[in-house]
N, C-alpha and C positions, 0 to 999 in steps of 0.2 A: 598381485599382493605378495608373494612369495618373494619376488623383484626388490620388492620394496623392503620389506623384513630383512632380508639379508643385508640389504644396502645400510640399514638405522644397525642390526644390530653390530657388524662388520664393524661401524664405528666406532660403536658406545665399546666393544670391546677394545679396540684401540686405543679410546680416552682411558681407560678405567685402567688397562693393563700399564699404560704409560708411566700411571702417576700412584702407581698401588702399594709401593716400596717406598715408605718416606723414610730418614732418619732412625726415629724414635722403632719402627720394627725391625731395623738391620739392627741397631742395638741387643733387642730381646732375642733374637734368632746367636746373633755372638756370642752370647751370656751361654745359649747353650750348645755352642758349636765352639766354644775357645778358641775365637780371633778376636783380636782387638779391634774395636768397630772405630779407632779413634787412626786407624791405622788410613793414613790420604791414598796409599795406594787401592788399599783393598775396595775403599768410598770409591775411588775414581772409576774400579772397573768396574761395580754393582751398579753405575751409575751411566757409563756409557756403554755397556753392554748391549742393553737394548739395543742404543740408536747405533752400533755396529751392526747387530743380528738384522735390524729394520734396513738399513744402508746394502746389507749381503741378500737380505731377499728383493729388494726391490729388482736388485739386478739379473738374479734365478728366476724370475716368476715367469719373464716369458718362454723359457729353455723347457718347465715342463707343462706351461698353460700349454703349450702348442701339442703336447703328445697327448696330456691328457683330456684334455677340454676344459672349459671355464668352470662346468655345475662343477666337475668332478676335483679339476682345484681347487674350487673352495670346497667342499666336502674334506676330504682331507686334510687341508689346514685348519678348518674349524675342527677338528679329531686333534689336531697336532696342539692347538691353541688350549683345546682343554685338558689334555696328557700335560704340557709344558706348566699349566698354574695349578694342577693338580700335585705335581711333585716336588713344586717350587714351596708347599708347605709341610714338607719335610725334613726339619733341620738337618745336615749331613754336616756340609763345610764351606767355607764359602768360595769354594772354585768350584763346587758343584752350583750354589746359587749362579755364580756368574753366567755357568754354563746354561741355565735355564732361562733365564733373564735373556742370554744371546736369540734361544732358543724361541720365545715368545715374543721378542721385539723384530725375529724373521717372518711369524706368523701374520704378528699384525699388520706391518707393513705389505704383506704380499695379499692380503684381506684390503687394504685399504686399496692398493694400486688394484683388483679384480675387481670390486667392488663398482666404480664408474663405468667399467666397462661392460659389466651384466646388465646396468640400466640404459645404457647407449645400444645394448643389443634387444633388449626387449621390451622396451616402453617409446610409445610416440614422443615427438619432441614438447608435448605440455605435460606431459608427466614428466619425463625427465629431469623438467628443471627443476621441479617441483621436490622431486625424489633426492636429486643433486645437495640441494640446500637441506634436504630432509639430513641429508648426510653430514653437513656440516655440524647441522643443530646437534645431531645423535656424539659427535665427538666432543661436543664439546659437555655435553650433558653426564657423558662417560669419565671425563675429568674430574665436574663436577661429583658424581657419584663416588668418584676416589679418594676425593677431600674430605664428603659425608664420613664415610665409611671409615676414614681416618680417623675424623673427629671425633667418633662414636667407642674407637678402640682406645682412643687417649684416658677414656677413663679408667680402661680395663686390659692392658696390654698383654696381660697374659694369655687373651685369646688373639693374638695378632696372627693367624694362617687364614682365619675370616676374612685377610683381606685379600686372600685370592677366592675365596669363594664366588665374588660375581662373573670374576670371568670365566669360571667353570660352569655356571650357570647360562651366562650367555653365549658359550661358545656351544652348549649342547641344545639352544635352539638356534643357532645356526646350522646344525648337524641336523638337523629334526627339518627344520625347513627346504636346507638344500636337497635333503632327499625326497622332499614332496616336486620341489622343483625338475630333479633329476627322474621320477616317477610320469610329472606332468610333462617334459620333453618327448621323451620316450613316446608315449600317447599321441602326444603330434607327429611326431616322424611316421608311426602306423599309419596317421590316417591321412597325413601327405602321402604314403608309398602306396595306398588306397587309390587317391584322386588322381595319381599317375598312372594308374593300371586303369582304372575308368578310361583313362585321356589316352593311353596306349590301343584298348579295345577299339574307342570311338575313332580313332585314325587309321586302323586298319580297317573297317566298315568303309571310314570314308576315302580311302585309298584304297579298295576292292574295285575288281574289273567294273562292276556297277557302276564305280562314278568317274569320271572323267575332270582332272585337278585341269582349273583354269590355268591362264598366262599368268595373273596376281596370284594363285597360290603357290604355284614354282618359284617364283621371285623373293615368297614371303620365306617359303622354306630354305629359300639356297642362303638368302639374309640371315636367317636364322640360323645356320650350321655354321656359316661365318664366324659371326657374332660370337659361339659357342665355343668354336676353335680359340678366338683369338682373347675370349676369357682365359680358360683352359692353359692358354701358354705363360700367363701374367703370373709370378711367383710373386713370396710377400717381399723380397729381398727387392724385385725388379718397382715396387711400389714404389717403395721410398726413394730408388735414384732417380727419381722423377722431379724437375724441380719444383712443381707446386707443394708436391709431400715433404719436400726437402722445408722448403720454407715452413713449411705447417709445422714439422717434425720440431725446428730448431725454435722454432715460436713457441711451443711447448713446455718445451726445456727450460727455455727464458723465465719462463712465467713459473715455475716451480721452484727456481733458484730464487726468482727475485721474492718468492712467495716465504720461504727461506731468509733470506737475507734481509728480512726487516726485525730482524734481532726475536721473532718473539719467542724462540726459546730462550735463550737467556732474560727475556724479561721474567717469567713464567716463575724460572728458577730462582733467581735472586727475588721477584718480588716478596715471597713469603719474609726472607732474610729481613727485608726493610720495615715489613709489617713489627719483627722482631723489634727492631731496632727504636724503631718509633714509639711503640705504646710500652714497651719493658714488660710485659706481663708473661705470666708465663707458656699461656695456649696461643699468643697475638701470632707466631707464625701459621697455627693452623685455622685462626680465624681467617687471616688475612688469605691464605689459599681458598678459601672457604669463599669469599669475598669475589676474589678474583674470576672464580671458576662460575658467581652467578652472575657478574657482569658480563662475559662471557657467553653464559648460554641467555642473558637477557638482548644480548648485541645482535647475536646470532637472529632470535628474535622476531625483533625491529626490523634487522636487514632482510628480512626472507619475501617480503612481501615488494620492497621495492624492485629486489631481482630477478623480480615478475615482470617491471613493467616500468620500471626505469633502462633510460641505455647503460650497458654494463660495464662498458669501456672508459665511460664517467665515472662509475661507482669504484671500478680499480682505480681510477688515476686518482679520485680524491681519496680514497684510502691506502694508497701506497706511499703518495705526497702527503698526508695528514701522521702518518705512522712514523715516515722520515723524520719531520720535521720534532715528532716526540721524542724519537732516537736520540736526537741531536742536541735538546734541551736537556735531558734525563741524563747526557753524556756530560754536558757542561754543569749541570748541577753538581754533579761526582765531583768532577773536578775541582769547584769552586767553594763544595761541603757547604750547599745551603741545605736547609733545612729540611727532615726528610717527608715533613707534609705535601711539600711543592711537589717531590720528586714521585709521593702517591698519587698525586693528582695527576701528572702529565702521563703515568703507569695507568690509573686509568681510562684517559684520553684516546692514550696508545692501542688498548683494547679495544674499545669504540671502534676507531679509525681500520683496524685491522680486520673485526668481523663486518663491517660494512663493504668491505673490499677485499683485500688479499684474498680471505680466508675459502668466502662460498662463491665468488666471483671465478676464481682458480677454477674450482673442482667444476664449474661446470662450465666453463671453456673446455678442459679436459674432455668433457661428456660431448660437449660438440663441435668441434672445430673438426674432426675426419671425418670426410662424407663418408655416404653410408658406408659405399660397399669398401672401403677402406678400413675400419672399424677396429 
């Protein structure tokens, strides 16, 4: 259960911290920080900040998941996650925003890349998948939760730091959980170093002058020192030159770029714009986010059940090829300035097509493609 919690909330805090900083409260934060919030540069950094700090943790995570351990990683970043949106509703200036922003989009990202990996370590292969998709839904519901919460301060922006309130919230039970997690390790390792000293007792008995090891026990044992040795010599470095791991390693990669490269952030981002664009009213971009973010966790949904028990390898191809194909209408639309209903419509196609496939099909390929003891 703990597995599992960390796994929904790691996301939901991902989605919510993503998308927690719209427009309209870098405005009010400016008003009393004296920068001009109209200012492209200062937009551009508060904006790709994050997915710098996300881009710079994904790449650290393994440098100290290996010193530390996995519970005790994420313990920590979930402390780092809630410190980071805890100060980030502090107006100062906004290169202290940026810096916080960098700060939090390293959190989440190194929460999300741990995150498949805790479930691949301690849950069988029917939970896993289970849990995997659990995790898609929880990201996107986190998004979703960002738009709520937006919509809710638009009537009232002068309390706009509410909107780092949730992920201070949920980063402190991921703190609360990880440490029951990190409690309930600990208990296991006791009573494995327990059923060892049993297994050690019981083998000196049976290896006392009293009993006499057959020809199959010498054979079982020298196999087994073996064996043990030539674990023992295998480093994680020596894993990967290996080329089945090679092949798996770069299949990986693949499928996270291409996972990537079906534009949907930039649909995400520009959608609300067209939402604007189209109905003229004056909340229509936060409707439209509003919109997007429940078709979204409705897709997510839908798809979770088939990922059960559809082949998945179908489910990415027809959602990678369905998602393309909207790219590329939604592209020539632009180009040709048809009407911006068509362009909502194939946007939300696009969506459809993307959580059916990319989105939860990825994350658990991730979870299972390394055998175990590779992990």
């Amino acid at each position: 259960k703990c597995t599992k919690i960390i796994s929904f909330v790691a996301a939901f805090n991902s989605g919510v911290s993503l998308t927690n900083l719209p427009v309209e409260i870098i405005e009010k934060i400016a008003a009393q920080t004296n920068f001009d919030p109209n200012d492209h540069t200062i937009l551009s950094l508060l904006e790709t900040s994050f997915c710098i700090g996300a881009a710079v943790g994904t790449f650290i995570t393994p440098l100290y998941t290996k010193k530390l351990g996995l519970t005790k990683s994420l313990f920590i970043l979930f402390i780092i996650q809630l410190l980071a949106s805890g100060v980030s509703a502090i107006p100062v200036y906004w290169i202290y925003l940026v810096t916080m922003r960098f700060v939090t989009g390293l959190g989440s990202s190194s929460l999300a890349s741990l995150s498949p990996l805790l479930v691949a370590e301690n849950l069988d292969p029917q939970a896993r998948g289970k849990t995997v998709m659990m995790f898609a839904i929880a990201l996107n519901l986190g998004v979703f939760a960002a738009y709520i919460i937006h919509f809710t301060l638009s009537f009232q922006y002068d309390f706009w730091y509410f909107t780092f309130l949730t992920p201070i919230i949920v980063s402190f039970v991921g703190i609360i959980t990880t440490q029951v997690l990190i409690k309930i390790n600990k208990q296991k390792r006791k009573d494995r170093v327990g059923q060892q000293e049993e297994i050690i007792q019981t083998e000196q008995i049976i290896h006392s002058d009293t009993f006499i090891p057959t020809l199959a026990e010498e054979n079982t044992e020298a196999f087994d020192q073996r064996y043990h040795q030539q674990i023992a010599s295998i480093d994680f470095n020596a894993k990967l030159t290996r080329t089945q791991f090679k092949r798996i390693l770069y299949i990986t990669i693949a499928l996270g770029l291409m996972q990537m490269f079906t534009g949907v952030d930039a649909i995400v981002i520009y959608a609300s714009n067209i939402f604007s664009d189209t109905f003229k009213s004056e909340k229509s971009g936060i409707y439209g986010s509003m919109i997007i973010g429940a078709v979204n966790c409705i897709c997510t949904f839908v798809a979770a059940p088939f990922a059960e028990h559809k082949p998945r390898r179908v489910m990415l191809l027809i959602g990678v090829i369905g998602a393309g194909v909207c790219d590329l209408i939604i592209a020539i639309c632009y180009i040709a300035k048809a009407d911006s209903y068509i362009i909502l419509l194939f946007i939300m196609l696009f969506f459809m097509f993307y959580n059916l496939g990319p989105e939860p099909i990825v994350f658990m390929f991730f979870s299972e493609m390394f055998p175990e003891r590779y992990k």
